[in-house]
C-alpha positions as CSV (number, residue, x, y, z in Angstrom):
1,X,105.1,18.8,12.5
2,X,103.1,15.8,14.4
3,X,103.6,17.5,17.1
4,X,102.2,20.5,16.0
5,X,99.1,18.9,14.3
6,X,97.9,17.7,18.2
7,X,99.2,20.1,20.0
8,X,97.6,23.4,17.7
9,X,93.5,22.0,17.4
10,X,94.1,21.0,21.4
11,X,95.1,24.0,22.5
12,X,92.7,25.7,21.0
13,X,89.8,23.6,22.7
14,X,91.7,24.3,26.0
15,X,90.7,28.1,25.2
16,X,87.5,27.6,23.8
17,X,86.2,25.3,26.7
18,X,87.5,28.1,29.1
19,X,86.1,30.9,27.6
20,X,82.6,29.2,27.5
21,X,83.2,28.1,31.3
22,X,84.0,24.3,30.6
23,X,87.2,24.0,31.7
24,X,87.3,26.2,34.9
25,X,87.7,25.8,38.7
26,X,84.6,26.0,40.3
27,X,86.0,28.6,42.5
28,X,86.6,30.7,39.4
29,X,83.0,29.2,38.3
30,X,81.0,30.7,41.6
31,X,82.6,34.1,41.8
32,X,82.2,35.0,38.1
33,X,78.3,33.4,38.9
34,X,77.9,35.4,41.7
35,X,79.2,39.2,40.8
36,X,76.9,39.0,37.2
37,X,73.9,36.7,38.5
38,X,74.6,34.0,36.4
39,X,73.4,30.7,35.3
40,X,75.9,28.3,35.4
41,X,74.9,24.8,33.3
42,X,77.6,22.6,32.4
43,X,77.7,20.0,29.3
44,X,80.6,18.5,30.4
45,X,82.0,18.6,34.4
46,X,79.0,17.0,36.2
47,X,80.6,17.4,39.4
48,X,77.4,19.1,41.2
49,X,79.3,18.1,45.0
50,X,82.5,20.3,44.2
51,X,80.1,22.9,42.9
52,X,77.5,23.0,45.8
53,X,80.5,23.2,48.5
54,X,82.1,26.1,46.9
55,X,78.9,28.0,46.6
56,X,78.4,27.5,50.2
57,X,81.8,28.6,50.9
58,X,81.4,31.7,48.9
59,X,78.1,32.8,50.6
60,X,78.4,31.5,54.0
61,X,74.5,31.1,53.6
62,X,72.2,30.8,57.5
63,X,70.3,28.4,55.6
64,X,71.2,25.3,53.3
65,X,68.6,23.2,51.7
66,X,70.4,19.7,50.9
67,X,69.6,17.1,49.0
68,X,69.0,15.4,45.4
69,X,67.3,17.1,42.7
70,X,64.5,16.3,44.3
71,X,65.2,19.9,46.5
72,X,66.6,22.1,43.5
73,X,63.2,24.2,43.4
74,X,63.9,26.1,46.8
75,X,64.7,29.5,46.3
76,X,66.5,32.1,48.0
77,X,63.8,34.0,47.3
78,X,61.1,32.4,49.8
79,X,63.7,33.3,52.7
80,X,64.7,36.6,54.5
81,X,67.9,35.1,55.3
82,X,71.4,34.3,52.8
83,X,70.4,31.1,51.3
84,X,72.2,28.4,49.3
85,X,70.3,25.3,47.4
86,X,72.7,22.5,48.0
87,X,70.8,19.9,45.8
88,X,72.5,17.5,43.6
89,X,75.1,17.4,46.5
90,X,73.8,14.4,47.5
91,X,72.3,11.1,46.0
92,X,72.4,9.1,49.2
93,X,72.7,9.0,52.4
94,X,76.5,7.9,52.8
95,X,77.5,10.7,50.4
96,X,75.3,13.8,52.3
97,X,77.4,12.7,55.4
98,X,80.5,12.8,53.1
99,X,78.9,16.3,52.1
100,X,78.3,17.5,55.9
101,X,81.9,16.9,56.9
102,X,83.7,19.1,54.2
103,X,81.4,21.3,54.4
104,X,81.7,22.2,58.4
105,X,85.4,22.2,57.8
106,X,84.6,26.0,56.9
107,X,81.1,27.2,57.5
108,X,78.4,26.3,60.6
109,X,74.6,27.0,58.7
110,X,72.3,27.5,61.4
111,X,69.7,25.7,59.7
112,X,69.5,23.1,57.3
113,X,66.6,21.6,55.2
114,X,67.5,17.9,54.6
115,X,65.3,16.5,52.0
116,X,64.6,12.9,52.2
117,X,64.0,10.4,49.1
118,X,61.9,7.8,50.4
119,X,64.2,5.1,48.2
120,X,67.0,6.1,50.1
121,X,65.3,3.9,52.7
122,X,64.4,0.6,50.8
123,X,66.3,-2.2,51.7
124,X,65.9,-3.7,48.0
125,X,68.3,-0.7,46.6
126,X,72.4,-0.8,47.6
127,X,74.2,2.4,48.8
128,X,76.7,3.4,46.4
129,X,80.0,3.3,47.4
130,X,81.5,5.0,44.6
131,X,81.7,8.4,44.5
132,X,84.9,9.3,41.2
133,X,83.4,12.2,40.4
134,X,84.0,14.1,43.6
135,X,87.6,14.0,41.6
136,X,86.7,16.4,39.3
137,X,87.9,20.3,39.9
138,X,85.8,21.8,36.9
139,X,89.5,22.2,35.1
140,X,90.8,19.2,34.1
141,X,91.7,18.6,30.5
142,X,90.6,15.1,29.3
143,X,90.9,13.3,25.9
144,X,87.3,12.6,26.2
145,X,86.0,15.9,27.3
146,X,88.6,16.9,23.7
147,X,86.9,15.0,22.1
148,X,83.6,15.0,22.8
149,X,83.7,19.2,22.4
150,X,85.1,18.3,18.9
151,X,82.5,16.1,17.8
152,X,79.8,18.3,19.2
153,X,81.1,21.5,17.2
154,X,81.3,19.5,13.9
155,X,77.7,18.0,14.7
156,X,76.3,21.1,15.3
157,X,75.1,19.8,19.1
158,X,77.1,22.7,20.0
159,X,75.9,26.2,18.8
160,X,78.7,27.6,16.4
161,X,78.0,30.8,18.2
162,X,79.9,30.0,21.0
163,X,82.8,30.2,19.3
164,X,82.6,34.0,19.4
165,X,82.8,33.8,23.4
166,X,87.2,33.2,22.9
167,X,87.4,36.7,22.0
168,X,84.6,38.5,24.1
169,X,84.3,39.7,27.8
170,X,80.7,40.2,27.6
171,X,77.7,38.7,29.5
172,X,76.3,35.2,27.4
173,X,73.4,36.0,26.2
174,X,70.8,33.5,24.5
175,X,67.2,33.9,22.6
176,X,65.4,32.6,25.9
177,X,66.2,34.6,28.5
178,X,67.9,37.8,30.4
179,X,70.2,36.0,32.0
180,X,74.1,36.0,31.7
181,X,75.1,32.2,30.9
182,X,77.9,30.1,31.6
183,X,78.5,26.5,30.2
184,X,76.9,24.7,27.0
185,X,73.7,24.1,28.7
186,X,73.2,27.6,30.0
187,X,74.3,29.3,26.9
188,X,72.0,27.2,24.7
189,X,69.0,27.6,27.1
190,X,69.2,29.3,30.4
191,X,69.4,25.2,31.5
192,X,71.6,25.0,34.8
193,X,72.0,26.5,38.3
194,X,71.1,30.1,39.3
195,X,73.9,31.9,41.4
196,X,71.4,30.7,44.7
197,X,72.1,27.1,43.9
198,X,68.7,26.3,42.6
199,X,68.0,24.9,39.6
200,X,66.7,26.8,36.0
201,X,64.9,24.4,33.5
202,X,63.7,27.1,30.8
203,X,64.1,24.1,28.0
204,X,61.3,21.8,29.8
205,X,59.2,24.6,31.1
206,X,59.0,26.6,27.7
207,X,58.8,23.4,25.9
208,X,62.0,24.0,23.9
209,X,62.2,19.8,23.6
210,X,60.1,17.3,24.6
211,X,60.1,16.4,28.2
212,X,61.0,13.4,28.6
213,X,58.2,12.3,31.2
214,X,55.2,14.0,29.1
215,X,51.8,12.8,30.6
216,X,54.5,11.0,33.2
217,X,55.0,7.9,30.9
218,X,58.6,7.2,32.3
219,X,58.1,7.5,35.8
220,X,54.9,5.3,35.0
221,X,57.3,2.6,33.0
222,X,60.0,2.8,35.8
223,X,56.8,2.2,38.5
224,X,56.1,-1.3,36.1
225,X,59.6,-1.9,36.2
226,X,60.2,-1.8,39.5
227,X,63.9,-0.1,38.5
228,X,65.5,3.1,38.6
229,X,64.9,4.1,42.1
230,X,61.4,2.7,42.4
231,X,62.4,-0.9,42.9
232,X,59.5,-2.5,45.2
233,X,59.7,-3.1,48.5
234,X,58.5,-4.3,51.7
235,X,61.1,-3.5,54.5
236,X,63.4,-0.5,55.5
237,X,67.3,-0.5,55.0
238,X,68.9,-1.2,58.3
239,X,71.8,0.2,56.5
240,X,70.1,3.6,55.5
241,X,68.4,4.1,58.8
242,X,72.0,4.0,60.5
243,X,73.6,6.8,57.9
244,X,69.9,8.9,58.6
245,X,70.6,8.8,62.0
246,X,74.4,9.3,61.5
247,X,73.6,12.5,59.7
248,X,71.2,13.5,62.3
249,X,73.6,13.3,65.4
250,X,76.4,14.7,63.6
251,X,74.7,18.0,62.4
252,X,72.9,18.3,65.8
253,X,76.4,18.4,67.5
254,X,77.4,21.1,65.3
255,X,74.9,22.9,66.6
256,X,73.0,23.6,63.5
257,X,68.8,23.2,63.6
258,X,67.8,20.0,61.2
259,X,64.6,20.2,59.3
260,X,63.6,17.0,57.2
261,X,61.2,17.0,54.8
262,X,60.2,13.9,51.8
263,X,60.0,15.6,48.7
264,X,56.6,14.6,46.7
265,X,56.0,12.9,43.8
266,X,52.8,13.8,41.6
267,X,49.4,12.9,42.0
268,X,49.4,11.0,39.3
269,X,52.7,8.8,39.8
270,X,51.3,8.3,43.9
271,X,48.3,6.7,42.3
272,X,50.1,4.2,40.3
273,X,52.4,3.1,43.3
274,X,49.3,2.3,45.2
275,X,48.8,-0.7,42.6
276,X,52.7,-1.9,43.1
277,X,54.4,-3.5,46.3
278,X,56.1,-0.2,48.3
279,X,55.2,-0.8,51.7
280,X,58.5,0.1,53.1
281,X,57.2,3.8,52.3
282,X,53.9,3.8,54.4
283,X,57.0,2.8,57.2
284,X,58.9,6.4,56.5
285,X,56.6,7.7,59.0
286,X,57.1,5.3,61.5
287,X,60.7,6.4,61.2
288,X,60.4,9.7,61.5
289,X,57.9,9.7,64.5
290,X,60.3,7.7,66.0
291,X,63.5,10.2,66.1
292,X,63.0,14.0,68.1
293,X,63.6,16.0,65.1
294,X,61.5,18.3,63.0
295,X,60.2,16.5,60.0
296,X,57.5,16.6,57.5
297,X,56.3,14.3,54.6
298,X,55.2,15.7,51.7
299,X,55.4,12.3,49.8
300,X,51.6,12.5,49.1
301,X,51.0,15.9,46.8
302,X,47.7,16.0,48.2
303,X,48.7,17.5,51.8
304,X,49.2,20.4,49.0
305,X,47.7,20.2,46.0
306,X,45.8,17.9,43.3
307,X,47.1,20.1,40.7
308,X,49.9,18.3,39.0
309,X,50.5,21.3,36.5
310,X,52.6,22.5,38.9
311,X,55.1,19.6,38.8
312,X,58.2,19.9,36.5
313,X,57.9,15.7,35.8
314,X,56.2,12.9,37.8
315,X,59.3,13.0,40.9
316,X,59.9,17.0,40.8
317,X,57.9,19.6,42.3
318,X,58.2,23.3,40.5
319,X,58.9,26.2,42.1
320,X,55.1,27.3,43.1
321,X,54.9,23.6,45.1
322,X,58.0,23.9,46.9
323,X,56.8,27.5,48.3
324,X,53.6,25.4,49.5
325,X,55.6,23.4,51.3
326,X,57.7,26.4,53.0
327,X,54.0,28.3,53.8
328,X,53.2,25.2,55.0
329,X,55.6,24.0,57.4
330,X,55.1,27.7,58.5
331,X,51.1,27.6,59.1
332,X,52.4,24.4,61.2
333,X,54.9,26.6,63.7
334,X,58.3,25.5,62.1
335,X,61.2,26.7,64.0
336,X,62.2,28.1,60.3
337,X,59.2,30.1,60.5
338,X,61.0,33.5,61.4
339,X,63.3,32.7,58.8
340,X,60.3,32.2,55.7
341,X,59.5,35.5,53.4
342,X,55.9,34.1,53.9
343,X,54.4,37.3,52.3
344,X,56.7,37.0,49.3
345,X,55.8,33.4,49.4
346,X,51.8,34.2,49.5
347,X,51.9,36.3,46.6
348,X,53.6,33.8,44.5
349,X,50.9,31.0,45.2
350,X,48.3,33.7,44.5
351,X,49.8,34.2,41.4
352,X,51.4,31.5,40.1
353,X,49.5,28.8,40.9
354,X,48.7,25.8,38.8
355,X,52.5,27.0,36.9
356,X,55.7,25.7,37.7
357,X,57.9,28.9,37.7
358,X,57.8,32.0,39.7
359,X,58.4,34.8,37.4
360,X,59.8,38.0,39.6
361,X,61.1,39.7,36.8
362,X,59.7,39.4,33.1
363,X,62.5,41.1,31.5
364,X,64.8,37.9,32.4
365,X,62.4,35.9,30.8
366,X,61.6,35.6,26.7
367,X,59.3,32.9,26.4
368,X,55.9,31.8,28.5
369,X,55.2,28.7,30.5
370,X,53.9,25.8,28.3
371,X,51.9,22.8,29.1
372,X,55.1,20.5,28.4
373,X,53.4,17.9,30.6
374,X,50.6,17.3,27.9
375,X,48.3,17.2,30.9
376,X,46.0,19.6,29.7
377,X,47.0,22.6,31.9
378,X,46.0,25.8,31.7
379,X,49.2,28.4,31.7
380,X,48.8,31.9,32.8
């Protein structure tokens, strides 16, 4: 009988977190994502490394943007070529070269985008050393992740709805978009990765909660702070120059064309550094100049715009910035520049501009672009 009283409710969580896509390899995770176009968000296996690699594995894409979230607003759609968003996959320097060397171990991109946060460089911030989570295969069975999937569904965090999904096949649907879903965050909102690797953030851009940066009040408490990734600082890390340059040499003698680019903050948050000691950032350039690579540094929004409605929060760009960047880097002659839909890209801008997401098809989406900044923009 005791043994029937753990083993019955845990078993039937085992199901239930499969059959919502919480429980599952990320092999099994990709090619379900891939055949139906899906979203994949996940509430519980944050494990973004694993997930990126197997992506990559499945596509065998000719380019790979790589990165923190910071590059999650590239989209396959602003290239001619098969193209995998490999942001998230890496949150320093050490771990991207940890990233590099599983992934040449079976696939040679012939171009990479490498995009480079400027606190990766400041010699006031440790490299992590840590990196556990790589552990996690998307199917491992926990007492916590029990646990935490039983207090949710008595709570009501978790939509009751999703109990249904044990006994059905079908596509996940939700209220806010088209889109087939897979995990608690992609069910409840579209929230998550798109089958290109780039990320989806329909419950920030549709104003479905509060964001938590709104008017960019935590990136302006972190900049008082000086913590969380904005410590101050005068001088570059000797040890994150050696890991840049370790990840340059490596991937040139792969053969594979390098591209790095320093993601932007907001007008805004730029304007508030400039009262705060980060020095070590004006030497970035310095760097950079210094090394025969391709590299550009979009680290002031101005080079591109001084419209800050079309940022998703004070450190991310939306999708309409990041395709300034791409026509950008091809008005400037990139060697990528074959390899850019620029026409694709154009029209977007035209379009879009002064929004944060590109909307190709408006029967994948159910709800319009909001000013969930509280900045005042105007949303067409």
């Amino acid at each position: 009988f005791t043994v029937l009283f753990f083993i019955i409710p845990y078993g039937f969580i085992f199901i239930y977190l499969r059959s919502n896509y919480e429980n599952n390899t990320f092999e099994h995770i990709v090619k379900k994502q891939i055949k139906n176009n899906s979203i994949y968000g996940s509430a519980l296996n944050g494990n973004t490394f694993a997930y990126k690699l197997e992506l990559i594995k499945k596509v065998k894409p000719e380019i790979i943007a790589l990165g923190s979230s910071r590059v999650m607003q590239f989209r396959e759609d602003s290239f001619n070529k098969k193209f995998v968003n490999a942001g998230g996959g890496m949150n320093s320097l050490n771990e991207g070269l940890i990233f590099l060397k599983k992934m040449y171990e079976f696939h040679n991109p012939k171009y990479i985008i490498l995009g480079l946060d400027f606190w990766w460089l400041n010699s006031n911030i440790s490299i992590p050393t840590n990196f556990s989570y790589h552990k996690n295969t998307g199917n491992i069975i926990s007492k916590a992740k029990v646990w935490r999937t039983s207090k949710w569904l008595v709570s009501g965090k978790i939509n009751k709805s999703t109990l249904k999904n044990i006994f059905s096949k079908d596509n996940f649907k939700n209220e806010y978009t088209n889109y087939d879903n897979m995990g608690f965050d992609a069910i409840a909102t579209s929230d998550g990765f798109r089958s290109d690797g780039s990320r989806s953030s329909p419950k920030h851009i549709f104003g479905l909660i509060p964001n938590y940066d709104e008017k960019f009040s935590e990136m302006f408490n972190r900049i008082k702070s000086g913590k969380q990734k904005l410590e101050y600082g005068s001088n570059l890390s000797e040890e994150g120059v050696k890991y840049l340059k370790s990840i340059i040499s490596y991937i040139e003698s792969k053969d594979t064309e390098l591209i790095i680019i320093v993601p932007s903050v907001s007008n805004a948050v730029l304007k508030k550094m400039s009262n705060y000691q980060y020095s070590y950032i004006n030497k970035i350039d310095d760097l950079l100049n210094s090394l025969n690579i391709e590299k550009y540094n979009y680290h002031d929004p101005s080079l591109l715009t001084q419209n800050d409605c079309e940022f998703l929060d004070g450190n991310h760009g939306g999708d309409i910035f990041y395709k300034r960047i791409l026509k950008d880097i091809y008005a400037k002659n990139s060697s990528l520049k074959n390899y850019i839909n620029i026409r694709k890209i154009n029209n977007d801008i035209d379009k879009f501009k002064g929004n944060t997401l590109t909307i190709d098809n408006k029967n994948y989406y159910f709800k319009k672009e909001v000013d969930f900044l509280k900045i005042g923009c105007q949303k067409s």
